[in-house]
C-alpha positions in Angstrom: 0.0 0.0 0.0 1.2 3.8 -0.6 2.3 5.0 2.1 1.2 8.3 1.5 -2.1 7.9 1.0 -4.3 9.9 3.8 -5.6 8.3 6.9 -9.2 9.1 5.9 -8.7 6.5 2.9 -7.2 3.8 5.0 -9.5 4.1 8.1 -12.4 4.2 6.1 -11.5 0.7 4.6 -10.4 -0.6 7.4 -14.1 0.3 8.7 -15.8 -1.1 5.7 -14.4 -4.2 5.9 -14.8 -4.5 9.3 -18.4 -3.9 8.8 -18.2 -6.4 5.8 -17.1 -9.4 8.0 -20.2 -8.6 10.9 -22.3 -8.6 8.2 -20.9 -12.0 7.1 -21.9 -13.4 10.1 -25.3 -12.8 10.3 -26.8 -15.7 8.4 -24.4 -18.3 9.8 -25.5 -17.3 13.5 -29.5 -17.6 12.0 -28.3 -21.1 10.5 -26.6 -22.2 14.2 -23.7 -23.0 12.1 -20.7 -24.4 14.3 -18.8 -21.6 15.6 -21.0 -18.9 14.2 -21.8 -17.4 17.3 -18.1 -16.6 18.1 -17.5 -15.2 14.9 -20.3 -12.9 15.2 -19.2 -12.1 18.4 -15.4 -11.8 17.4 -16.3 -9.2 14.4 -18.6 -6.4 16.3 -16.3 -6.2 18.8 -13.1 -5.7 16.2 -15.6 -3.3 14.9 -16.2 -1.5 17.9 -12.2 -1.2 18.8 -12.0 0.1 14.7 -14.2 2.9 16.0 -12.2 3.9 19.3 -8.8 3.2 17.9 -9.4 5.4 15.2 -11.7 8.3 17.0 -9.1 10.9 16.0 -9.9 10.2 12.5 -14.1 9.9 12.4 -16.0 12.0 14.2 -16.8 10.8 17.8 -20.3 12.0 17.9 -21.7 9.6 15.3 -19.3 6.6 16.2 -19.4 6.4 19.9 -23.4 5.5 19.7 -22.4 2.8 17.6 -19.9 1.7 19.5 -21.9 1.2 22.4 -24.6 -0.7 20.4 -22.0 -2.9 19.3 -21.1 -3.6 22.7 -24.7 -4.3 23.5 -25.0 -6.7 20.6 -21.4 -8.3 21.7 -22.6 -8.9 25.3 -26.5 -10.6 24.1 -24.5 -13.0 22.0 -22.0 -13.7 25.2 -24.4 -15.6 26.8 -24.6 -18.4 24.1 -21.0 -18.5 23.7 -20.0 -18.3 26.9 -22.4 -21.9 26.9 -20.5 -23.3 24.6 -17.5 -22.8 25.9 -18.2 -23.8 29.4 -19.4 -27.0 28.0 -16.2 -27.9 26.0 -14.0 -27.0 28.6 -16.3 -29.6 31.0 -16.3 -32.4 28.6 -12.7 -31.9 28.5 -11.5 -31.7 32.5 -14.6 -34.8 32.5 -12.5 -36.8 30.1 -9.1 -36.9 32.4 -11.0 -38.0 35.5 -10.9 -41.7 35.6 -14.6 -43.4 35.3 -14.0 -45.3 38.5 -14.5 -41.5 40.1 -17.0 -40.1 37.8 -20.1 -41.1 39.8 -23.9 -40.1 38.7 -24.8 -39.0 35.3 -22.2 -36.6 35.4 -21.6 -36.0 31.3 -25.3 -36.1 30.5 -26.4 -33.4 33.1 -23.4 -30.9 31.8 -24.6 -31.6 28.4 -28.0 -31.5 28.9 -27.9 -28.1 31.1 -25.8 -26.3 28.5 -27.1 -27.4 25.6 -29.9 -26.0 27.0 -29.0 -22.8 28.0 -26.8 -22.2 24.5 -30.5 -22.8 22.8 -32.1 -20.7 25.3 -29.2 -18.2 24.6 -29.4 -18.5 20.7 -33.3 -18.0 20.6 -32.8 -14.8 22.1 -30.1 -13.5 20.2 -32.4 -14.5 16.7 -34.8 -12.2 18.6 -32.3 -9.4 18.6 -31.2 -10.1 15.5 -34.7 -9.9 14.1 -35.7 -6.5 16.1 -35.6 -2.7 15.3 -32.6 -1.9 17.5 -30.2 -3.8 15.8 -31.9 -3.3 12.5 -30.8 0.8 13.3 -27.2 -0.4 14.2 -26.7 -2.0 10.8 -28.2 1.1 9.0 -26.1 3.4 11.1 -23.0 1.5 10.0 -24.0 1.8 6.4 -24.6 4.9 6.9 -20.6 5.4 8.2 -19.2 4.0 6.3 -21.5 5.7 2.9 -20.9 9.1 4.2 -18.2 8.7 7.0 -18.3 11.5 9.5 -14.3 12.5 8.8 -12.4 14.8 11.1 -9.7 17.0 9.9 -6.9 14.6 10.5 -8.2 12.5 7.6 -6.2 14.3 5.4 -3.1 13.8 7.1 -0.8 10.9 6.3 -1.7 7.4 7.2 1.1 5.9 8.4 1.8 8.7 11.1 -1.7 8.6 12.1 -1.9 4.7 12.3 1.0 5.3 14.6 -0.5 7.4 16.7 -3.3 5.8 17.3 -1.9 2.4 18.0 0.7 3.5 20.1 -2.2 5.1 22.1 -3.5 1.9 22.7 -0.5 0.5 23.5 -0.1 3.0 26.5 -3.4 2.2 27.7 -1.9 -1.4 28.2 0.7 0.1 30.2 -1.3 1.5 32.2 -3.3 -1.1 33.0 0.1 -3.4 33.8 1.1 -0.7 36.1 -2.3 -0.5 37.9 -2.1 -4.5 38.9 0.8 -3.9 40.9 -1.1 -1.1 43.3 -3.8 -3.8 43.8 -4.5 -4.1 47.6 -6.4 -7.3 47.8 -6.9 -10.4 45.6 -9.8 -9.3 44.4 -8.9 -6.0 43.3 -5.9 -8.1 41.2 -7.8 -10.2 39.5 -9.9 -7.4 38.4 -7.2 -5.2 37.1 -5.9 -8.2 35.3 -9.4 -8.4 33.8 -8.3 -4.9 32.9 -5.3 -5.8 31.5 -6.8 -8.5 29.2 -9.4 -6.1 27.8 -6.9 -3.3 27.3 -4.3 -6.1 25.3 -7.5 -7.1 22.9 -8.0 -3.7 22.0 -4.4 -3.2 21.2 -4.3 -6.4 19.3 -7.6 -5.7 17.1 -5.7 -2.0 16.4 -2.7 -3.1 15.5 -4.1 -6.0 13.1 -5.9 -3.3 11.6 -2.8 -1.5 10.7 -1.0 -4.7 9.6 -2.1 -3.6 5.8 0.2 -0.4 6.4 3.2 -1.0 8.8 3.5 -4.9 8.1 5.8 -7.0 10.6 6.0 -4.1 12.9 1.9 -4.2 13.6 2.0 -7.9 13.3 4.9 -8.3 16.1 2.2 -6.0 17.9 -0.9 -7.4 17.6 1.3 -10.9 18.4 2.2 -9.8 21.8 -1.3 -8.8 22.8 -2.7 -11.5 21.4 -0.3 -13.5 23.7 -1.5 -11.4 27.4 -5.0 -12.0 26.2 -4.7 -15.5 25.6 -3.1 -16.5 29.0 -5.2 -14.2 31.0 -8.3 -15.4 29.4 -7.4 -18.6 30.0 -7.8 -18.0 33.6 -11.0 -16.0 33.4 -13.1 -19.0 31.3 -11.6 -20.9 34.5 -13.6 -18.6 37.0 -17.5 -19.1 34.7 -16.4 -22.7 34.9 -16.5 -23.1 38.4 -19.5 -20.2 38.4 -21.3 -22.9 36.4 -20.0 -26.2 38.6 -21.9 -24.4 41.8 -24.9 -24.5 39.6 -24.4 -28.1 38.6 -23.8 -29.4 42.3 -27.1 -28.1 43.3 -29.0 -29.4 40.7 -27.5 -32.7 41.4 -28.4 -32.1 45.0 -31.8 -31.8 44.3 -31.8 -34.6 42.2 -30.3 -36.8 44.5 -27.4 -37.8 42.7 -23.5 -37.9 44.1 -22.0 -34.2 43.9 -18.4 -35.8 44.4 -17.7 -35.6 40.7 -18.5 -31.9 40.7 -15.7 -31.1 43.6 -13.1 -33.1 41.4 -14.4 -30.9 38.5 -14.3 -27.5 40.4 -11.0 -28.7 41.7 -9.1 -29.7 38.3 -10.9 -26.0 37.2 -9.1 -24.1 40.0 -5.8 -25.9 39.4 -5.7 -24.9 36.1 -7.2 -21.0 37.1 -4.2 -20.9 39.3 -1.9 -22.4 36.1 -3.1 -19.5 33.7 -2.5 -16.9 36.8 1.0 -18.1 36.7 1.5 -17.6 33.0 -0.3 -14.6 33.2 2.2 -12.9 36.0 5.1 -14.2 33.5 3.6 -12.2 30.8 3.3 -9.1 32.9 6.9 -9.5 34.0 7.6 -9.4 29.8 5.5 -6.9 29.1 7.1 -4.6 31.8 10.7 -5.0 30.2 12.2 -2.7 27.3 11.7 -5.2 24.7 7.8 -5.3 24.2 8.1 -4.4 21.0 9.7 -2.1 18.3 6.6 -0.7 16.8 4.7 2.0 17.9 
């Protein structure tokens, strides 16, 4: 790409296809199609950080109420992949626990509860999907990106503002990292690593965004953030997994079946919570150093 071409230009396709690939998702999640959900999930929220990354570019009183719709949408289809996740993670810790300690019908009433609630889940989001308030979020964004609300650092060059705006996200990482070390209780840490993991997808979606202009450099970016999200998301799917085992246990309580299998469960789910907090603190301690990266 020409690397003088204005910001206004690259932003706005950046945008577009953003908006291009939520679109793309809409049918598969109306078909139930494996992993459609996510997907759908996966691209309004890249479209959402599009919008803040680049707010010094499009005019922040026409994206920010699109933004937080896009949140909205994001969190309604949460709750069905959130289901789906739990339940493969389950069926996974299930299969390493030896039958001879797996008593009651363990694997059908995991299944069978969030199966259920991923149908439950879906149903509503087809109602979203179908209703007037997302209708006027997909018109909105047609509407940006048809006649995109430009500031007047559109005309400025791309690369510089790509920069710029990455690099601002970048700090916000920073930040974040810093923040868990003031943390006065357990609690407080674990929610400023939450922190930490949200601010390290944002910089990951911005600097994939800008791969199509500054190449490697963005790339080695978006790799490191990719890298803190992964490790501390693995320890927050941990936390809804054992959320979800407390729900289990008293249905099986009530049902008068064995809740034995459920404490190995929650057990084997804390071991490996405490696991991905340990690889999480690792990649703090790298992303504190002075070789994070070279680009911004």
């Amino acid at each position: 790409m020409d690397t003088e071409v204005d910001a206004g230009t690259v932003v706005l396709g950046i945008v577009r296809a953003r908006v291009d690939a939520l679109t793309a998702t809409i049918d598969p999640v109306r078909a139930d199609e494996p992993d459609a959900v996510h997907q759908f999930r996966v691209a309004a929220r890249r479209l959402r950080t599009v919008l803040a990354t680049y707010r010094p570019v499009l005019r922040r009183e026409v994206t920010d109420p699109l933004r937080d719709e896009l949140r909205w949408v994001a969190g309604e289809a949460g709750v069905a992949r959130d289901a789906e996740v739990v339940e493969e993670q389950l069926a996974q810790i299930l299969a390493t626990i030896p039958e001879v300690l797996v008593l009651g019908p363990v694997d059908q009433r995991v299944h069978a509860v969030l199966r259920q609630r991923y149908r439950r889940a879906h149903r509503d989001l087809l109602t979203v999907l179908d209703g007037a308030r997302f209708a006027d979020l997909i018109s909105g964004l047609r509407r940006l990106t048809d006649a995109p609300p430009l500031t007047d650092l559109a005309g400025a060059d791309a690369a510089a503002v790509l920069t710029r705006c990455v690099r601002r996200d970048e700090r916000r990482v920073r930040r974040a990292v810093k923040a868990v070390s003031r943390a006065g209780s357990e609690q407080e840490r674990a929610e400023l690593l939450h922190e930490v993991r949200k601010t390290a997808k944002r910089l990951r979606y911005a600097a994939e965004s800008a791969e199509g202009l500054h190449g490697d450099d963005a790339a080695r970016v978006a790799a490191v953030a990719k890298k803190v999200q992964t490790r501390l998301g693995d320890h927050q799917d941990t936390v809804v997994e054992r959320e979800v085992l407390l729900e289990l246990v008293q249905l099986a309580h009530d049902a008068g079946e064995p809740g034995f299998t459920y404490g190995l469960l929650h057990a084997e789910a804390a071991r490996r919570g405490d696991e991905a907090t340990a690889r999480g603190e690792t990649v703090l301690a790298e992303l504190t150093g002075k070789k994070t990266s070279s680009w911004p």
